[in-house]
N, C-alpha and C positions, 0 to 999 in steps of 0.2 A: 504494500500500500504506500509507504514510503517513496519507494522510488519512480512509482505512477506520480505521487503527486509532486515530486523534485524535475518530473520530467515535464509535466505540467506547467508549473510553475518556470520552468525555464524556457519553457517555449514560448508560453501566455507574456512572457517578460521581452524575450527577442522579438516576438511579433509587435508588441504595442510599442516597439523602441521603433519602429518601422516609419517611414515618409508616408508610405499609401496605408498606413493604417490610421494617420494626421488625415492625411488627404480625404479615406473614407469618412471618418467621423465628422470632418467640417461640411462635405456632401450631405450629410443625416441630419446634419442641423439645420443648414440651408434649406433642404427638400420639408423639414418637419416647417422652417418658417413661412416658405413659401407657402404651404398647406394651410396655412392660419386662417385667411380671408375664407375658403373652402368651410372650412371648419365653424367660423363665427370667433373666430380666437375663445372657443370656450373652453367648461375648468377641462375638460376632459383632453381636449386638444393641449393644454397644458402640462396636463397630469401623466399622459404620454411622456414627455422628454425629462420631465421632473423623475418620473418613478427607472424610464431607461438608464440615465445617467446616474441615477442614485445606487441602483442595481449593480451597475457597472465596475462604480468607484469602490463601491462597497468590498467587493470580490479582487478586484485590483491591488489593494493595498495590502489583502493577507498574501497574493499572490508575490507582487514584487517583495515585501518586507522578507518572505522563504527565501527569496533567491540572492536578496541583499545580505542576510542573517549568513550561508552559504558562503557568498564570495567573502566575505571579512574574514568569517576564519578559518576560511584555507590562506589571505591574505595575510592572518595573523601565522600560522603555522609557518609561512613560505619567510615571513619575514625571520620569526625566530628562528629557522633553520638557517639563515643566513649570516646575523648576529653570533649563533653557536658557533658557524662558520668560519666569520673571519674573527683573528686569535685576536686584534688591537682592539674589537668592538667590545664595550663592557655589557658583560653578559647580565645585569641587572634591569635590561630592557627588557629579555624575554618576559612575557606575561603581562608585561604593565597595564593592557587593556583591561585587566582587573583592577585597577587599583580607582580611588574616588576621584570626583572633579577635579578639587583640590589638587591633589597627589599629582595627578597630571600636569595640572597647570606649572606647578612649581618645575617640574622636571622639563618643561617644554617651553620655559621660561629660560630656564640653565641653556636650552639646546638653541635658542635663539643667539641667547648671549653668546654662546659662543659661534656660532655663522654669523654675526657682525663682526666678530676677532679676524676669523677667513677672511670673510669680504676687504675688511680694511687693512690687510698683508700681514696682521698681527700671530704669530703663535695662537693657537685655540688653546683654550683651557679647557680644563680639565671638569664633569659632571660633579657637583659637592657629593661625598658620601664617600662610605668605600667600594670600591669596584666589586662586582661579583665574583663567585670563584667559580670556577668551571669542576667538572666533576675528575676529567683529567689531572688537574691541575692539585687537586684534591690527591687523588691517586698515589701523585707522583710524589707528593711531599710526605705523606705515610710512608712509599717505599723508603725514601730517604733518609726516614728517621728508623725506620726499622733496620737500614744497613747499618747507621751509623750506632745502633744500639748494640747488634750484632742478635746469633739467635737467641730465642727465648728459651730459658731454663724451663725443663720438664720435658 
């Protein structure tokens, strides 16, 4: 059921991103207004574009919000695998889409400040805090210390 409705919603998404899907719905409104004098502009002749449109948008937004929901966190995934990636990126990024308004703000704040340092030939600084550790990096300093301890007794 899931992927009927991923597959759904991806299509319903591609198609209404479409020129001749603009193109048809301003045709529909046009033909609906032209149709008025026909009609006597009454409620019903109203009630028509009122209840199609409402109908439409209705179904629309849970459709695109799936497909929008989708692309982010694979966007999210693709960035952290990136981050994890490269060894200079500090790895305290991954996830951060969790974190509150605030939280963000302050770190997207930090990241600005430093692309104005870029921009103006300056050294970039450094993110406040301390960097992440990676789980490698983790690893590698246990081994380290366990050589330098030598075996464990027992």
């Amino acid at each position: 059921m899931e992927k009927l409705f991923n597959h759904l919603a991806n299509a319903t998404a591609k198609l209404a991103g479409r020129p001749w899907t603009f193109i048809i719905c301003v045709a529909v409104v046009l033909v609906w207004a032209v149709t008025g004098p026909v009609f006597g502009f009454n409620e019903t002749w109203q009630l028509v574009i009122n209840t199609g449109t409402t109908i439409v948008t209705f179904l629309m937004v849970f459709l695109i919000q799936s497909t929008q929901n989708r692309d982010a966190a694979a966007m999210h995934a693709k960035m952290d695998e990136l981050i994890y990636a490269v060894r200079k990126a500090d790895s305290r990024f991954i996830g951060i889409e969790h974190l509150t308004d605030k939280e963000l703000a302050i770190i997207l704040d930090e990241v600005e400040k430093r692309a104005l340092d870029i921009h103006a030939g300056r050294p970039a600084r450094a993110i406040k805090g301390k960097p992440g550790v990676r789980l490698e990096e983790t690893t590698t300093t246990i081994s380290k210390t366990i050589e330098r301890r030598g075996p464990s007794p027992g």
